[in-house]
VEXMI-304495 format. One record per residue: residue in one letter; z, y, x of N, C-alpha, C in turn. Coordinates in steps of 0.1 Angstrom, whole numbers, plus 5000, padded with zeros to 4 digits. Atoms other than C-alpha are relative to their C-alpha. Layout:
<atoms>
A_Z_Y_X_Z_Y_X_Z_Y_X
...
</atoms>
This chain:
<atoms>
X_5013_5005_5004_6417_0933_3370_4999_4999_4985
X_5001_5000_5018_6404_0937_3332_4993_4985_4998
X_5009_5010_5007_6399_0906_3313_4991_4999_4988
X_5007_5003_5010_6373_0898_3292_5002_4991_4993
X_5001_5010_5016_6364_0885_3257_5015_4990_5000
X_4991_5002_5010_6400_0886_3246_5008_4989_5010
X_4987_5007_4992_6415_0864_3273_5014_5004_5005
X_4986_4991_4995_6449_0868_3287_5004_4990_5011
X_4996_5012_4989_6470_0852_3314_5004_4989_4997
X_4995_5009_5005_6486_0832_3292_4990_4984_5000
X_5012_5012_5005_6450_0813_3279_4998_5000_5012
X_5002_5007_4991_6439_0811_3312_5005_4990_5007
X_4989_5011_4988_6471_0794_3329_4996_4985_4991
X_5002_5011_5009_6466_0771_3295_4986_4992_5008
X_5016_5010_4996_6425_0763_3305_5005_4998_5018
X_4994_5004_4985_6445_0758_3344_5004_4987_4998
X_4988_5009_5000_6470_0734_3334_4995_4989_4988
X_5008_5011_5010_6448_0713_3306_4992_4990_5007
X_5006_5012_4991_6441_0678_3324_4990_4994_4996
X_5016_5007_5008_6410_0672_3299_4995_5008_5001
X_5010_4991_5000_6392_0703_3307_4992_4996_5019
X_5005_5005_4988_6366_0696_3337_5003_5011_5018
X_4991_4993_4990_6378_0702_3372_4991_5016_5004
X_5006_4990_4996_6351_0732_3377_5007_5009_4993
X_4995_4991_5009_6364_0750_3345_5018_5008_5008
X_4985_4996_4997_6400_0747_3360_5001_5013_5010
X_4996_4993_4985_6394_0760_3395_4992_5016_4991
X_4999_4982_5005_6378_0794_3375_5013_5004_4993
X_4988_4984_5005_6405_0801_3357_5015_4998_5013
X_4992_4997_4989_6428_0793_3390_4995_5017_5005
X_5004_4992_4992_6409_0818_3407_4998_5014_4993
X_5000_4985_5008_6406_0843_3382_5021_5008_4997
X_4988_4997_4999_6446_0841_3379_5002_5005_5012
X_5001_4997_4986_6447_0844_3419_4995_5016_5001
X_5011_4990_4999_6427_0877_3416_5008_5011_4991
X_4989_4990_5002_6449_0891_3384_5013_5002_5013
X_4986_4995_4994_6482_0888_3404_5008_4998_4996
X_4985_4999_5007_6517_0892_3396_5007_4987_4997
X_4990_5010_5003_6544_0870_3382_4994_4992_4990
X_5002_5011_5015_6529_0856_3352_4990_4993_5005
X_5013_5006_4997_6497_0845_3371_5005_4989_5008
X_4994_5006_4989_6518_0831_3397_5008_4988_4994
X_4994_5009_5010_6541_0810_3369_4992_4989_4994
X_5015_5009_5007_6506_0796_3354_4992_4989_5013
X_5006_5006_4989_6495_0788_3388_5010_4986_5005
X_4987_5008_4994_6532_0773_3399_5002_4986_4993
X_5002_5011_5009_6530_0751_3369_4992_4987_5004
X_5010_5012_4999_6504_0728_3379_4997_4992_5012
X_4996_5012_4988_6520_0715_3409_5003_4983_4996
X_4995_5015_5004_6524_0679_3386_4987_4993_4998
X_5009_5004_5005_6489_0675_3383_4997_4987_5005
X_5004_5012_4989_6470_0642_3398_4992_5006_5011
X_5014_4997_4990_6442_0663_3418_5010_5007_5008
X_4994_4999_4989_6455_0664_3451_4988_5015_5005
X_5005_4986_4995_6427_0692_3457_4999_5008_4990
X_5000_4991_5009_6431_0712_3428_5015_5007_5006
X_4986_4991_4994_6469_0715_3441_4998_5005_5010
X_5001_4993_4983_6458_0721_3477_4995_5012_4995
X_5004_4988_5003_6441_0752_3458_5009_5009_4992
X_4986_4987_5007_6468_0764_3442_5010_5005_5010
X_4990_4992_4991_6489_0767_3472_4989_5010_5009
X_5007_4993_4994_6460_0782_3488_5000_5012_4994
X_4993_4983_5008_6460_0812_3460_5009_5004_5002
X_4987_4996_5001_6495_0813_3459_5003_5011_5016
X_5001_4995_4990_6490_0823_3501_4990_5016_4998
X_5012_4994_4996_6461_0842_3497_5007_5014_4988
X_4998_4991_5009_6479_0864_3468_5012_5010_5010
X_4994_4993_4984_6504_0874_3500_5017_5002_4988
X_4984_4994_5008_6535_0879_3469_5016_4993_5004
X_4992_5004_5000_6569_0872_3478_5004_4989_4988
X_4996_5012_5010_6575_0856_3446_5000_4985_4998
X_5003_5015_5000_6557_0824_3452_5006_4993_5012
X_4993_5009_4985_6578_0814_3485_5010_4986_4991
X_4990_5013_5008_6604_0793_3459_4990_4990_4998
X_5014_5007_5002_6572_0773_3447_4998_4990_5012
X_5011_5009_4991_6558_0768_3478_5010_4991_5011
X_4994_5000_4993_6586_0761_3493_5007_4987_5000
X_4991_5011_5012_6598_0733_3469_4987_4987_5005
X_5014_5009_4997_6559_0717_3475_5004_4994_5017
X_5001_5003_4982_6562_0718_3516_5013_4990_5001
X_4996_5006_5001_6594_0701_3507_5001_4982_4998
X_5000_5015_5009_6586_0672_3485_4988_4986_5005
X_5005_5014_4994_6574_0642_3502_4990_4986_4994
X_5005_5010_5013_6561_0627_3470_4983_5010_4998
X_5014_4991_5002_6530_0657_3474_4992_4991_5011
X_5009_5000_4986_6499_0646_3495_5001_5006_5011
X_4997_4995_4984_6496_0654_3530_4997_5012_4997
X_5018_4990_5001_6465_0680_3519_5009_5010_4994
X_4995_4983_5008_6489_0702_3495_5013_5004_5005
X_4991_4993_4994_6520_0704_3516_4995_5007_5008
X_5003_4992_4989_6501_0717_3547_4990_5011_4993
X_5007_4987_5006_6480_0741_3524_5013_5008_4994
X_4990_4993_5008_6517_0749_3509_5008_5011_5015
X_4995_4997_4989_6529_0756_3545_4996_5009_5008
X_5013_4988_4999_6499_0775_3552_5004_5014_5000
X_5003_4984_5005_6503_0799_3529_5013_5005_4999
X_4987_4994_4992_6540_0805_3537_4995_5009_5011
X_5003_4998_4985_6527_0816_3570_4989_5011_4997
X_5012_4986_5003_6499_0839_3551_5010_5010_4991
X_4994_4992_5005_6527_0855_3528_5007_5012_5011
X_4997_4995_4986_6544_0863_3564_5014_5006_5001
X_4986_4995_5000_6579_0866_3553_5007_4992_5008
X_4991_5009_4987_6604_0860_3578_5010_4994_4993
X_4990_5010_5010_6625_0842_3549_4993_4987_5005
X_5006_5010_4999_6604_0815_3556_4999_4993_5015
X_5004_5008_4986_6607_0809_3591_5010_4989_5001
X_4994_5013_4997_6639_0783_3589_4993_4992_4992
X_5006_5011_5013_6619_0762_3561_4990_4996_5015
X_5012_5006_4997_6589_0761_3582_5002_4998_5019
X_4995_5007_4986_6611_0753_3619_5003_4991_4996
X_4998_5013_5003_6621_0723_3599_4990_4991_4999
X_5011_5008_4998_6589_0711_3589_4993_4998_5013
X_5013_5003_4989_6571_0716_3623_5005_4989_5007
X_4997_5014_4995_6586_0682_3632_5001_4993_4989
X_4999_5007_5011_6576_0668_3603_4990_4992_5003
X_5005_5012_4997_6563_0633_3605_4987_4998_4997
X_5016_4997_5006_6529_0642_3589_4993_5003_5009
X_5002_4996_4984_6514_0654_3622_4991_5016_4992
X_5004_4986_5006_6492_0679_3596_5009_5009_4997
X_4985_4993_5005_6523_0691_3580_5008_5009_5014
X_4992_4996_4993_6539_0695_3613_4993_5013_5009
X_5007_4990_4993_6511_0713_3628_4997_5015_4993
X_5000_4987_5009_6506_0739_3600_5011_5006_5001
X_4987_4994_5003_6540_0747_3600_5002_5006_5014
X_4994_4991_4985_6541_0757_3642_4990_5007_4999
X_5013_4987_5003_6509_0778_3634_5005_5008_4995
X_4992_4989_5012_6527_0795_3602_5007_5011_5009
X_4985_4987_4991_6559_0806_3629_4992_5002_5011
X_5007_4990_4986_6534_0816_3662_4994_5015_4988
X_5009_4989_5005_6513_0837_3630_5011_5009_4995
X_4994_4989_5001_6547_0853_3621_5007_5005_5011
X_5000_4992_4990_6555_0859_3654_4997_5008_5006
X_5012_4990_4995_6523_0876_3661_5005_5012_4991
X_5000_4990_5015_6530_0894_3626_5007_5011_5004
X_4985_4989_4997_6565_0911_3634_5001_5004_5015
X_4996_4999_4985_6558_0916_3670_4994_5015_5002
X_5009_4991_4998_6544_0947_3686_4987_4998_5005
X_5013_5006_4996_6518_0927_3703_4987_5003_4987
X_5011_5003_5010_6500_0925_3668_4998_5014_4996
X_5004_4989_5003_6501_0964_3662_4986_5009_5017
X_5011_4996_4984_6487_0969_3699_4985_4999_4996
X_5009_5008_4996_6457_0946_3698_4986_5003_4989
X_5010_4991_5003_6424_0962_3686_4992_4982_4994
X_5008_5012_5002_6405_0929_3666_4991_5002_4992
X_5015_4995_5006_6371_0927_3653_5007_4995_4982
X_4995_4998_5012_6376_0931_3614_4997_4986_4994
X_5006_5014_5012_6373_0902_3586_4991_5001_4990
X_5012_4998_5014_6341_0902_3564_5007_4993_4992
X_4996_5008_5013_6356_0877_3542_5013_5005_4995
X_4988_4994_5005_6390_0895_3533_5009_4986_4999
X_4993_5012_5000_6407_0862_3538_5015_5000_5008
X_4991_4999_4997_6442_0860_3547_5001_4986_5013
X_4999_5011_4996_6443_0837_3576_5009_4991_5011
X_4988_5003_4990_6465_0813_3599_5000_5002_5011
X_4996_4998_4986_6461_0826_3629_4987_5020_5001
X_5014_4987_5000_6442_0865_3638_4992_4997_5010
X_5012_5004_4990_6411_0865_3656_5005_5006_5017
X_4995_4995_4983_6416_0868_3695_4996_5012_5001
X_5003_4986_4996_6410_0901_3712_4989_4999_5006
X_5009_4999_4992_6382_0889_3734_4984_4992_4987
X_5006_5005_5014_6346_0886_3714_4990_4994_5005
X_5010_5004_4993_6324_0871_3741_5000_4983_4994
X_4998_5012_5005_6311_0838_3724_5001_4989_5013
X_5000_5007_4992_6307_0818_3754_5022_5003_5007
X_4982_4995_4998_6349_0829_3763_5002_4992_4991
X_4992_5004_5010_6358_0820_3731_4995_4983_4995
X_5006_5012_5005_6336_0786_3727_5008_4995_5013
X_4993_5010_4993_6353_0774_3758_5020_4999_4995
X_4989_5000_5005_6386_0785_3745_5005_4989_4988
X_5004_5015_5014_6378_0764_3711_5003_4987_5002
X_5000_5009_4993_6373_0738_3728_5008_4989_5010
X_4989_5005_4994_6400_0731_3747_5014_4997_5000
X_4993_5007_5008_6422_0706_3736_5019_4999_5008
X_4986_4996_4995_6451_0718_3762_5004_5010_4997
X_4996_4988_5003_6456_0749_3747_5008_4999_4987
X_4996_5006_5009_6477_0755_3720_4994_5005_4987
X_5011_5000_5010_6459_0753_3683_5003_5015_4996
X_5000_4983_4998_6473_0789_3679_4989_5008_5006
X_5010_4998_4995_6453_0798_3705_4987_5005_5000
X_5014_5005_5004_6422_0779_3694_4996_5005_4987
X_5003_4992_5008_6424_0794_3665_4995_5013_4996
X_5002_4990_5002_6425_0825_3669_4984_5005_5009
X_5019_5001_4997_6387_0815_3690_4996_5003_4991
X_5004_5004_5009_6382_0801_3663_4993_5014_4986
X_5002_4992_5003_6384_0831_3641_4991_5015_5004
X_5003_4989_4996_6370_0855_3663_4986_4994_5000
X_5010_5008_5004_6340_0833_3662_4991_4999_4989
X_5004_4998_5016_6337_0833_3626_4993_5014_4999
X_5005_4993_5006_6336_0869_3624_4989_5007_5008
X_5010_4991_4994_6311_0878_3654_4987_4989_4986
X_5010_5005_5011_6287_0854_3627_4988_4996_5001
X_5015_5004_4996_6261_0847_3648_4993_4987_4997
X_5006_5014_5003_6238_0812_3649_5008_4993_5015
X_4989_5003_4992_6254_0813_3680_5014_4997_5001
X_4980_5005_5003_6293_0813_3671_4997_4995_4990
X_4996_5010_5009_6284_0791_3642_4995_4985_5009
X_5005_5009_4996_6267_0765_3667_5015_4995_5012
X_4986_5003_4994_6300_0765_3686_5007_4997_4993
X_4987_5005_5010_6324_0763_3662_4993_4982_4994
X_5001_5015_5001_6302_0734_3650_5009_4989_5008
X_4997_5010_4993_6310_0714_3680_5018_5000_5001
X_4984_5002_5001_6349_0718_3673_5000_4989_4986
X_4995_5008_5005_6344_0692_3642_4999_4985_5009
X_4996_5017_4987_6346_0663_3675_5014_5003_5007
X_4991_5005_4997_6378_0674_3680_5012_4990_4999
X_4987_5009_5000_6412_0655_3682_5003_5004_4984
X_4993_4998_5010_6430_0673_3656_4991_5001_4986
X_5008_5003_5016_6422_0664_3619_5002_5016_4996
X_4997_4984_5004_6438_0701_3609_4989_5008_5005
X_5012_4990_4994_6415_0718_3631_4988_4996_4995
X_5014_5003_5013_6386_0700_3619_4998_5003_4988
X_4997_4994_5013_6393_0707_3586_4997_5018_4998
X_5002_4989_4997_6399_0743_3594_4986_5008_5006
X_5014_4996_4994_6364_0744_3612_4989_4996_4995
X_5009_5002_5013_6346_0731_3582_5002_5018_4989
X_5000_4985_5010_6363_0760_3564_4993_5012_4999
X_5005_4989_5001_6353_0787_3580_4979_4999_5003
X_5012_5003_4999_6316_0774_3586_4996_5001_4989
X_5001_4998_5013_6318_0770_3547_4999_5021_4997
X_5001_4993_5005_6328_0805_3545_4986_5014_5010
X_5011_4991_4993_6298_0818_3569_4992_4996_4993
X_5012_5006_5008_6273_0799_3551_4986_5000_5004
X_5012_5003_4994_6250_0794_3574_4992_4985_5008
X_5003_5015_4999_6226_0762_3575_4998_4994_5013
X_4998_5009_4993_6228_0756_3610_5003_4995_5002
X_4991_5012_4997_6255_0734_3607_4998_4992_4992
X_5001_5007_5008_6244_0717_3579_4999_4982_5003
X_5000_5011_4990_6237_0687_3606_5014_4991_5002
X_4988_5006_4996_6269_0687_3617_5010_4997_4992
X_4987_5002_5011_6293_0689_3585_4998_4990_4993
X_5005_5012_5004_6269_0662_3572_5007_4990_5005
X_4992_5011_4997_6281_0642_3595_5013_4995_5001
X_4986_5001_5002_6314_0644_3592_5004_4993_4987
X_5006_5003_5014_6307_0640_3553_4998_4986_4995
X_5003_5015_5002_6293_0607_3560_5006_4989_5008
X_4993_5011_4996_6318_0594_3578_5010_4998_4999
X_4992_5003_5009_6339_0571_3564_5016_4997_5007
X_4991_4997_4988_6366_0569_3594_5006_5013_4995
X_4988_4991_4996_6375_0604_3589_5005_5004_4994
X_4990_4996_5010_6402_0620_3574_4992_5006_4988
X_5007_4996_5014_6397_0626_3537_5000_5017_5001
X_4994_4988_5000_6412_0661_3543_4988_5010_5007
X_5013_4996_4989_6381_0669_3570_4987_5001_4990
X_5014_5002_5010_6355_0655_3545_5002_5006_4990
X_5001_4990_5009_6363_0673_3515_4998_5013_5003
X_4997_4991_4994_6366_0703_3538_4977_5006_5002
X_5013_4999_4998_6331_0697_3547_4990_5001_4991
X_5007_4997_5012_6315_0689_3513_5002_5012_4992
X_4999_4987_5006_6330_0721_3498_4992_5011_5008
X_5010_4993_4994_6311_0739_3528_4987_5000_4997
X_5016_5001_5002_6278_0726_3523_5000_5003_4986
X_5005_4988_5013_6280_0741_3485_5000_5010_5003
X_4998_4987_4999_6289_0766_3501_4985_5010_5007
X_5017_4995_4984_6255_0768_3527_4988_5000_4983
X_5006_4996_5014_6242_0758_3490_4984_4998_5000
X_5014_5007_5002_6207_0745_3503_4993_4988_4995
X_4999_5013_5009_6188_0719_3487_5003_4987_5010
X_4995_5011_4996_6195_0692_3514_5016_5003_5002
X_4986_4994_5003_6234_0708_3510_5000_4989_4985
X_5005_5006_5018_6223_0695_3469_5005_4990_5004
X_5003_5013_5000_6211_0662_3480_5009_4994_5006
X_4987_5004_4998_6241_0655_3502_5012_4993_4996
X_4989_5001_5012_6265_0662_3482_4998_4992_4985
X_5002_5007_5012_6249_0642_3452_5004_4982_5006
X_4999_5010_4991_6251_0610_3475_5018_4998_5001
X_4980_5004_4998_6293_0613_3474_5004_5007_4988
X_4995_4997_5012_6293_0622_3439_5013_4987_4993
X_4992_5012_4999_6309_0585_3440_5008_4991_5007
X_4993_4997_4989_6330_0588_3467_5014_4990_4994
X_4988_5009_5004_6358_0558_3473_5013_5011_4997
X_4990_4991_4999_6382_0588_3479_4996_5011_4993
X_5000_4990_5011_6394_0609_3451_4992_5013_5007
X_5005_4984_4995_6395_0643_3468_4987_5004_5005
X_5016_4998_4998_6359_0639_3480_4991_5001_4992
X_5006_4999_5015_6345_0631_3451_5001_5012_4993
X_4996_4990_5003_6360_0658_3437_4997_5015_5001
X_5004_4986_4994_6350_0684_3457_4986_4996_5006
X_5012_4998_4997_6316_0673_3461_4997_5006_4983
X_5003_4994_5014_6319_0682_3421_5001_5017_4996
X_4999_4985_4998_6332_0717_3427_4988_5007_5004
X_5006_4990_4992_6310_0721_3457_4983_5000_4993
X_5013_4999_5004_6279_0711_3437_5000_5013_4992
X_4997_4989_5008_6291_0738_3409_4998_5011_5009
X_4998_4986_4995_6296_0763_3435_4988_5006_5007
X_5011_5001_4997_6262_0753_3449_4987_5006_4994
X_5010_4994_5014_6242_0761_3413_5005_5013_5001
X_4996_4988_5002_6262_0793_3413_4991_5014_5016
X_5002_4996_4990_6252_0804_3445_4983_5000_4998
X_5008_5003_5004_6218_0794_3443_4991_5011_4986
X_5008_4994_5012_6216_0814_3405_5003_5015_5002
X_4996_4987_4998_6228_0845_3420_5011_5004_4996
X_4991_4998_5006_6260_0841_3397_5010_4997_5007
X_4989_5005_4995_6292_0846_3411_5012_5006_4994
X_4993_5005_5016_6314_0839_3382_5018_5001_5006
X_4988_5002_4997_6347_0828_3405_4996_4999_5017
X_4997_4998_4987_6357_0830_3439_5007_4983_5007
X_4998_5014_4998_6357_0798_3456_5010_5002_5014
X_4994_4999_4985_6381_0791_3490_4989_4999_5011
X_5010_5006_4991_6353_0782_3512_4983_5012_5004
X_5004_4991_4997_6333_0814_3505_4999_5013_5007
X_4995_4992_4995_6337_0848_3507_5011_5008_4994
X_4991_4994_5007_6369_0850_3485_4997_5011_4993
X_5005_4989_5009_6348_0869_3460_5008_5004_4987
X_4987_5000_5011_6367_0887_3431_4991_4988_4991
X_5001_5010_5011_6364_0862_3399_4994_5014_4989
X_5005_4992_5012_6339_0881_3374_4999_5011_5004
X_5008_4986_4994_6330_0911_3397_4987_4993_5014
X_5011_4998_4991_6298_0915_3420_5007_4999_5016
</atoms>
């Protein structure tokens, strides 16, 4: 990818890793590093595991996944480790182990899946069923509806595309989130008002992870029928922070004006990460909104940074 007006990787990792530049600014030049590639982008990125923003880091392990490079496994590997990281950035670090899909990674991430975090531990038996699937024959067999959003994700979409199948599959809290995920995904990409009105009703599940995860991809459909229901999630102060930021970055992402007005309402949010990401998601809101899409947000359609 060609940079413009004389930037390099170097200055961007700099406007990354500068704790007085505002957090919108940061997350473009994340995302524009994520998008170059390679080792030096990856080093700029790796760097700014010390920061305080527990969701700026959740987004860096999220690139680091989403960039699929061997290189960043030491990194992420060191994060899913360290006990002193938030819940939010080891299970995004653990994630994206599981999106790189190297079988280096499978004793790291059998150790965490009994990790005392219940998020952490759940990301991590997702990660080894999705490299199971990876290196199996099963996953060369299996004919699946494609991905509009080019998104690297924790689990593939099921084989079956019937939404009423797969909304009861979703839904069912004896199955395992493997599984449900891979509803989940197949759901996303048939895209209807219909498989986004289902997946809605999976943020009343049990699992905070899954909730989370079913904010995401509602975010990256961007459609206002759910705008009801992420709301509510949004406004409740019971639920995991991890869920609600999950949700306010969607509704920038749906980007309508009561999406706006929402999100201006938890601009003062007791919990950092919320706050936070009602700041992104307003930014990402105006952008969307002005036709400009400047940087590639997680919650979209992982658009390049500075192409159409």
């Amino acid at each position: 990818m060609a940079l413009a007006n004389g930037d390099t990787i170097e200055s961007i990792g700099i406007m990354l890793n500068d704790k007085s530049k505002p957090l919108k600014d940061r997350f473009r030049a994340l995302f524009t590093l994520k998008n170059i590639g390679g080792k030096d982008a990856i080093d700029s990125i790796s760097a700014c595991f010390d920061d305080e923003s527990a969701l700026l880091k959740h987004e860096l392990a999220y690139c680091l996944g989403q960039m699929q490079d061997i290189y960043a496994l030491p990194i992420l590997t060191r994060v899913l480790q360290d006990t002193k990281q938030e819940a939010m950035v080891r299970h995004e670090a653990g994630e994206a182990l599981g999106a790189i899909g190297s079988t280096e990674s499978i004793e790291i991430l059998q150790q965490y899946a009994k990790d005392p975090v219940v998020e952490v531990a759940e990301t991590c038996q997702l990660a080894l069923e999705r490299l199971e699937w990876l290196h199996s024959e099963k996953s060369k067999a299996e004919k699946l509806s494609t991905n509009p959003y080019s998104s690297v994700d924790p689990a593939p979409p099921s084989v079956s595309e019937d939404v009423s199948s797969l909304r009861d599959i979703l839904l069912d809290e004896s199955l395992s989130l493997f599984k449900r995920y891979r509803a989940m995904f197949s759901l996303r990409n048939n895209g209807s008002d219909e498989a986004v009105i289902a997946l809605a009703e999976g943020l009343k599940c049990k699992s905070a992870l899954f909730r989370h995860e079913i904010a995401y991809v509602l975010g990256q459909m961007q459609n206002k029928v759910c705008v009801k229901q992420l709301s509510e999630n949004l406004k409740d102060l019971k639920e995991s922070s991890m869920v609600r930021h999950e949700c306010a970055e969607a509704l920038g992402s749906i980007a309508t004006e009561d999406c706006t007005k929402i999100l201006g309402d938890y601009l003062k949010d007791s919990e950092r990460v919320v706050k936070e990401s009602c700041i992104v998601a307003l930014d990402m809101s105006e952008y969307e909104n002005s036709g400009q899409f400047q940087y590639a947000d997680s919650l979209t359609k992982v658009q390049n940074v500075g192409s159409a």
